[in-house]
C-alpha positions in Angstrom: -17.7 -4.9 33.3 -14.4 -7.1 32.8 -13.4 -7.7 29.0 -11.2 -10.3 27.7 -9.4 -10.2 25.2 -8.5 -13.2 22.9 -5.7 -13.3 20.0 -8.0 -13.1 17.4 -9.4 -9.5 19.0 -6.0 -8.4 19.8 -4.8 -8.7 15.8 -7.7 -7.6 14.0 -7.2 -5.2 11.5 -3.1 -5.9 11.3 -1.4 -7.7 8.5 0.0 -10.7 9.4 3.2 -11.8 7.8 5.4 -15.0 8.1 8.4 -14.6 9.8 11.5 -14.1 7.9 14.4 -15.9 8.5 16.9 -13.4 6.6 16.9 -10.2 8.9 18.2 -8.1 5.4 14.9 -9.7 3.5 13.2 -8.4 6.4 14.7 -4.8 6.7 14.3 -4.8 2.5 10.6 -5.5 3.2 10.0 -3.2 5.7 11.6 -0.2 3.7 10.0 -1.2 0.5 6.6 -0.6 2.7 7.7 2.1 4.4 8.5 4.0 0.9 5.3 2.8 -0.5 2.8 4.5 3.1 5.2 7.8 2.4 4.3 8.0 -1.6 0.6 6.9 -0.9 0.3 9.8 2.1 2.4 12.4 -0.2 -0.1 11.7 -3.0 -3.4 12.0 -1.0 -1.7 15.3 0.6 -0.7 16.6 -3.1 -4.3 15.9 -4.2 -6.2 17.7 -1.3 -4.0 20.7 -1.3 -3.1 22.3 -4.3 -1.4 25.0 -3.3 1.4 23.0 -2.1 2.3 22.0 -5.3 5.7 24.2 -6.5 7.0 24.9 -2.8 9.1 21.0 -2.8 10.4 20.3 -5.9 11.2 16.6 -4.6 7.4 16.3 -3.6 6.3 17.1 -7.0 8.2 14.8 -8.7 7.6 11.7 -6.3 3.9 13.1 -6.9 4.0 13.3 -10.8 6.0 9.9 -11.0 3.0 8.3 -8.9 0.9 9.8 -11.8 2.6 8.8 -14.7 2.4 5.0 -12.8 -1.3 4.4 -12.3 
């Protein structure tokens, strides 16, 4: 069975975003979500293990300032 694929198909699920013209804007944006998927990951690991909490002193305070946030 041949499948095609359209644009629509081939995008689904991805966040599209205009193109920026400023390469710096760009690299800013892409850091600023970058730090964001690191903090949000850190946090759901922090949450489901426990035990991890005290071994990285830089992971518990990214964690606790995530806290004091929401």
């Amino acid at each position: 069975m041949n499948k095609t694929t359209t644009a629509e198909t081939q995008t689904a699920g991805r966040h599209l975003e205009s193109v920026a013209t400023d390469p710096v804007a760009d690299q800013m944006a892409r850091r600023a979500a970058l730090r964001s998927r690191h903090a949000q990951g850190l946090t759901r690991l922090m949450e489901q293990r426990t035990d991890l909490r005290g071994v990285h002193d830089l992971a518990d305070f990214v964690d606790d300032a995530i806290r004091w946030t929401a």
